[in-house]
N, C-alpha and C positions, 0 to 999 in steps of 0.2 A: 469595769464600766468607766470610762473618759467621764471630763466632768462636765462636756455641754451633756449626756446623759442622764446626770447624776441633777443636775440644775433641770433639766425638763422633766423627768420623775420627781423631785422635788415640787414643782408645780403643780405638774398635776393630783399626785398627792392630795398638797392645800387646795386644789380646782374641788376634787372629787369630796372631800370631806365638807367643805364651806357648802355644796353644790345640796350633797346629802341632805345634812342636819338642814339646811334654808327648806328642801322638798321637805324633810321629816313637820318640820314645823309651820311650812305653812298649808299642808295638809292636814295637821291639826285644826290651827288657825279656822280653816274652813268650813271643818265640818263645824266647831264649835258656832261660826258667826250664824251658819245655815241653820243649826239646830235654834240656836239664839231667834233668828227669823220667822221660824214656824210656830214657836212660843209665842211670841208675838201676834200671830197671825192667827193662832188660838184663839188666843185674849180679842182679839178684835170678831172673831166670830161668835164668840160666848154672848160678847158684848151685843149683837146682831139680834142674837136668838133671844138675850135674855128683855130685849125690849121688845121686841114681838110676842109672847108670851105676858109682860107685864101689860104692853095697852088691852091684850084680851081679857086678862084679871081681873082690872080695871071698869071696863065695859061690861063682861058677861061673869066675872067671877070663877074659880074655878072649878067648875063645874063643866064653864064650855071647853076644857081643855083637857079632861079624864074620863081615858080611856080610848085618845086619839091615837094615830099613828101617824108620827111629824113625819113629814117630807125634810131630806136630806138639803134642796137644794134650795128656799124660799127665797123670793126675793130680794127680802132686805138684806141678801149679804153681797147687793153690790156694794164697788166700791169704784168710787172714778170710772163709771161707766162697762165696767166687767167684773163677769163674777169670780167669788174663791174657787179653787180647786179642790174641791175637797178628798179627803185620805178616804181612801176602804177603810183604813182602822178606824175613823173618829163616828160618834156615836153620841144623839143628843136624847137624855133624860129631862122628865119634868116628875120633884115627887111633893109630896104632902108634907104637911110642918112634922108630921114623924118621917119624915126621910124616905117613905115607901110612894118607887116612883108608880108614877097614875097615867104619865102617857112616855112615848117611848118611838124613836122610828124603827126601833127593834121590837114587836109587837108580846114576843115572849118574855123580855122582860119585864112586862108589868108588873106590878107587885112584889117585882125585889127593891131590897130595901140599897140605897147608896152607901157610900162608905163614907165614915169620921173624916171631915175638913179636907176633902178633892182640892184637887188643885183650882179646878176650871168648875167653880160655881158661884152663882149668884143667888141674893134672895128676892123672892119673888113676894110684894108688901101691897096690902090692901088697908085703907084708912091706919097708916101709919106703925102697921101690926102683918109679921112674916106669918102668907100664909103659904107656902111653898118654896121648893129650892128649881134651879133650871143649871144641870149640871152636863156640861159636854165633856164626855167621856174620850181621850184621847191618848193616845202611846207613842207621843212624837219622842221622847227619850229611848234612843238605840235605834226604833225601830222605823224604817223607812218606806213608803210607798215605792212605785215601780216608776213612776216618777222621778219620784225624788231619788230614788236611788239612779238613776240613769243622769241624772244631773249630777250626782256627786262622781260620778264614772269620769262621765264630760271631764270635771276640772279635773279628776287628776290623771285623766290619757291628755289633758292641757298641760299640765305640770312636768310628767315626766317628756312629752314631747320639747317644750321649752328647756329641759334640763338636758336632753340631749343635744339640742342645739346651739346650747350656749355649753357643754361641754364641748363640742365639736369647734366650737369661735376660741371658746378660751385653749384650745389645743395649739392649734395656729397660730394663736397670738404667741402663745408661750415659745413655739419653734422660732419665733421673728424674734421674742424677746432673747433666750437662749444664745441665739445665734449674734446678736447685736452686743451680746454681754462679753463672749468667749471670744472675737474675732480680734479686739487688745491682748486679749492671753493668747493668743494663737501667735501674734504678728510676732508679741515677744519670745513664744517659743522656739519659734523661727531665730528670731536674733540670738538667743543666746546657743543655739545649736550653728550656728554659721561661728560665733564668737570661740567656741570648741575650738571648732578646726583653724578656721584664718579670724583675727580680729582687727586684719586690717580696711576691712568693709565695714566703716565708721555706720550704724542704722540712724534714722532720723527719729525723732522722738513723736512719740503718742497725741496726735491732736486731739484729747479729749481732758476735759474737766472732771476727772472721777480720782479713785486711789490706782487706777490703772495707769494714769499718767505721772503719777508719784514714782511709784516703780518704774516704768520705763524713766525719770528721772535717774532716781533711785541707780540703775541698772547701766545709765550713759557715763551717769560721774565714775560708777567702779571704771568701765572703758576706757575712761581717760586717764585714771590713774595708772590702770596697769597699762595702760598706754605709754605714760609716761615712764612708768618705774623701768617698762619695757626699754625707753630710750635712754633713763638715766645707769641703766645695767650695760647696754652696748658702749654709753659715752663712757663710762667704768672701764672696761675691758679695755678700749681704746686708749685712753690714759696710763692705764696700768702696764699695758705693752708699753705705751712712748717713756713713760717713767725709767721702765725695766729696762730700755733697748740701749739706751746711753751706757749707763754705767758697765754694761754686758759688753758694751760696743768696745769702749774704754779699754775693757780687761784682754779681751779678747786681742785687739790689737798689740796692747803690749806684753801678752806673751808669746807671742807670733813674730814680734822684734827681734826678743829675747833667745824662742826657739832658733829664728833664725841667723841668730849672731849680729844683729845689729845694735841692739841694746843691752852692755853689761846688766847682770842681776844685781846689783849694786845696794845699797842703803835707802838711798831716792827711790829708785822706782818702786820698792817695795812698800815704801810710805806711800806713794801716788796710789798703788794698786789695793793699800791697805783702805787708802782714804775712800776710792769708789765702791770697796764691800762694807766700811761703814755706811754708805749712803746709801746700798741696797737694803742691807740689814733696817736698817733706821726705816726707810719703805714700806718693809714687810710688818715690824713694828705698829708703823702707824695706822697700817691696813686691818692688823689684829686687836688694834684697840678698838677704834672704831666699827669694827661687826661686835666686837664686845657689849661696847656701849647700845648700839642700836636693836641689838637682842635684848638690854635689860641685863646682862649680866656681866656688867663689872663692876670690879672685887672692889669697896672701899674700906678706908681702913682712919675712921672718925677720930678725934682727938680734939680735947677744948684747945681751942687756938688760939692768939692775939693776932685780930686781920692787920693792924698797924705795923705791930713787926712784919707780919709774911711781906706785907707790902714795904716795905723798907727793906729787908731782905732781896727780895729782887729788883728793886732799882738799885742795890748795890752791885746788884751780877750783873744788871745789863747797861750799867755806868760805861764799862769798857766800848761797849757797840757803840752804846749815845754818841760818846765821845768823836768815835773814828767818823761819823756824820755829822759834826757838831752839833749836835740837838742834846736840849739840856729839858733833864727832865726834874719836874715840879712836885710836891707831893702837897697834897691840901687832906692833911688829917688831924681830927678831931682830939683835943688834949685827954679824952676818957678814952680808955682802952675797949674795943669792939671784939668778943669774943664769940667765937661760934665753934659748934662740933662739926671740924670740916676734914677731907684728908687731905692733911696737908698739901702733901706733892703733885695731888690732882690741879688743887686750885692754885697753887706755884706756877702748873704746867701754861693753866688759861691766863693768867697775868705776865707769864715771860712772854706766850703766841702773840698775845694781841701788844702787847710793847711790841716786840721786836717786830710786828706790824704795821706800828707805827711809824717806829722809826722808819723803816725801809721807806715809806712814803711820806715823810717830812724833808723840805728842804734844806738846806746848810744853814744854819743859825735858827732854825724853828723850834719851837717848845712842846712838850710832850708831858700834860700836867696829867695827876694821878689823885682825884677827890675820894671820898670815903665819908658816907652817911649811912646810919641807922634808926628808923621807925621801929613802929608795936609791930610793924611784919615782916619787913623784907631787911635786910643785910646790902649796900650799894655800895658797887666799885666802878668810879666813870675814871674811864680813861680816855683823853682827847688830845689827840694830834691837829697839827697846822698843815695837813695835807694837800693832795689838789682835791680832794674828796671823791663821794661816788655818784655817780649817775642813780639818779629814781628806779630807772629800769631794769639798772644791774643791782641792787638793794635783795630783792628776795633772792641772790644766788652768791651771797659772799660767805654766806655758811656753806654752800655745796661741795664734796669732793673736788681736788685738784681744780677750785677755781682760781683762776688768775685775772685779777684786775684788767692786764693788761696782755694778751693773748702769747703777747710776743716775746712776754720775759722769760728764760733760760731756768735749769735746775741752778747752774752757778750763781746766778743774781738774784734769784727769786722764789727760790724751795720747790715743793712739789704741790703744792695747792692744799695740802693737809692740815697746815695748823689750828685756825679756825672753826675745820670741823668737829678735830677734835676738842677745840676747846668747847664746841656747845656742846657735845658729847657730855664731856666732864660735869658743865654746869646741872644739863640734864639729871645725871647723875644722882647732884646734889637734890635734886626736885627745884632746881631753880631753874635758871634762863640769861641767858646773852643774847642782847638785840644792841643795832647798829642805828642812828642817824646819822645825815652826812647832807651838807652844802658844797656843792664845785664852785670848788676854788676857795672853803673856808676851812676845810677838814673834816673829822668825821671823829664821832664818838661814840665810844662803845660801854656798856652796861651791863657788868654783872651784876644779878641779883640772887641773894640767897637766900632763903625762908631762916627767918628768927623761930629756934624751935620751942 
């Protein structure tokens, strides 16, 4: 069963149940109020009888009143202009202060005696002193006249006819409702079965205020992501070819010189050709750290550190580069020593990338200072260059695979777009993070932070 089925059985279900138990109970309800009404209606005819009886006691005594045979229907039991109805069962006695009735519109019962405390009796009093009872005998409890019983038929051929027709409304309603609930499930089931096959058929999102438009939320953001991962896997492959085709290019040529006797195999060229398989090598490298990193599984290898040295440490290795672009670099570190369980080589790796990052974008006499602070939580290493800096809008993609600042820079001037990545890799890593700010035309600085463990 689909689930608009499953949702209209549902309903009607709770239609059918709620429908029941309301008919179960207020067919209860009814008889009780009816039977309730008759009793009432007793008492007021008792009440009838037993004052006609008492003015006669009154005037003639009882005497005038035994061994009569009441009439059923006397007058004084109008009421607002028309009279009772009265039951074939009900039955009026009058008996003596011993209880043994003396008249009766049932002629045969004379002389029996009434029963201890009836329901429906009165006493019947002469100068102040009971001298007989006037008791109407009735079996309105269970028992119903042809009347009454055709009345209580009525309401419930009312009842169940109303319960069919408000099952019948609530059926319909439930098919509109059903159908108004399932047609957001449906639309999406649509989208994501077209998303299967092609998901280049962007769907529009759910105009409704419910948790159905959450989902279709929900279900657009996944779209765009694998949207995107889908375009940042094609720009991948793209890159990784242009990366690969140079240095192939390279090789390829000069051994085709070689082959073909134009170019001795001499010492040089096998340096040149040695130098282009370090730089594929180094590629491949870089590409296997980073699916590393971004699975979760690279290997660290912790150690209590001094961050002061490590960072004095590499500005001593990347003095040589400063140098050759005259950029002099500054170090602002803290006279206590900043220890952390880090791997070493990892976090060497992220502080040579983003130096020798800098440098590359500093100009001839610019400074490239190197701070160092420690709080109750984080571990900070800002490194800031005097750059042209970056644009706002290229900020969320300087972490990205082979991004380049500048589109047009070369593998010889400007690497392969890899270092950064890996360097947030790294920090990742540590459970920490590398973020960038940056002013055109003031420079840009960069942020490692590492958790104080």
């Amino acid at each position: 069963m689909n689930l608009k089925g499953k949702i209209a059985l549902s309903f009607l279900t709770v239609i059918l149940l709620y429908a029941g138990v309301q008919a179960y109970f207020m067919n209860q309800q009814t008889k009780e109020a009816f039977r309730s009404y008759l009793t009432q209606e007793d008492k007021q005819k008792l009440t009838g009888y037993y004052r006609f009886f008492q003015d006669k006691v009154k005037n003639a005594g009882m005497d005038s009143i035994e061994g009569k045979t009441i009439q059923i229907r006397p007058p004084f039991l109008e009421k607002n202009g028309s009279l009772f109805v009265e039951k074939q069962l009900d039955h009026v006695h009058v008996a003596n202060v011993d209880k043994v009735i003396i008249a009766s519109d049932q002629e045969e019962r004379i002389g029996d005696t009434i029963p201890d405390s009836p329901t429906f009796q009165k006493e019947l009093t002469l100068n102040e002193e009971t001298v007989g009872y006037v008791w109407l005998e009735t079996k309105t409890s269970g028992i119903f006249s042809k009347i009454e019983e055709s009345f209580i038929d009525g309401l419930q051929r009312a009842s169940l006819l109303s319960f069919i027709v408000g099952l019948g409304i609530a059926f319909l309603v439930s098919l509109f409702l059903v159908r108004k609930i399932t047609s957001p499930l449906k639309k999406l089931t649509q989208d994501v079965r077209h998303f299967s096959e092609d998901f280049s058929n962007k769907p529009a999102p759910l105009q409704t205020n419910d948790e159905f438009a959450v989902l279709s939320k929900a279900f657009l953001a996944l779209w765009n992501k694998i949207e995107e991962n889908e375009t940042i896997r094609k720009q991948l492959v793209a890159d990784v070819a242009h990366e690969l085709r140079t240095p192939l290019t390279v090789l390829m040529n000069r051994f085709e010189a070689i082959q073909d006797g134009i170019v001795e195999p001499n010492q040089n060229e096998m340096a040149k050709m040695y130098d282009e398989v370090y730089r594929l090598t180094r590629l491949v490298n870089d590409l296997q750290e980073l699916s590393l990193a971004d699975a979760g599984r690279l290997t660290l290898n912790p150690a209590s550190t001094s961050i002061n040295s490590l960072v004095l440490k590499v500005i001593e290795a990347m003095n040589p580069l400063a140098e050759q672009k005259e950029v002099a670099i500054i170090p602002h570190l803290p006279d206590e020593q900043v220890i952390a369980d880090i791997d070493e080589d990892r976090i060497r790796q992220i502080i040579i990338n983003v130096i020798g990052n800098g440098i590359r974008h500093s100009p001839s006499g610019g400074v490239l200072t190197i701070a160092l602070e420690q709080n109750e939580d984080w571990i900070k290493v800002h490194i800031k260059d005097e750059g042209e800096g970056i644009a706002r809008d290229e900020l969320p993609y300087v972490f990205e695979r082979f991004y380049r600042k500048e589109r047009s820079r070369t593998r010889t001037n400007g690497g392969a777009g890899l270092g950064l990545a890996i360097a947030r890799g790294y920090a990742e890593a540590h459970k920490g993070t590398l973020t960038v700010t940056s002013t055109i035309g003031e420079g840009s600085c960069f942020t490692l932070s590492l958790p104080v463990d």
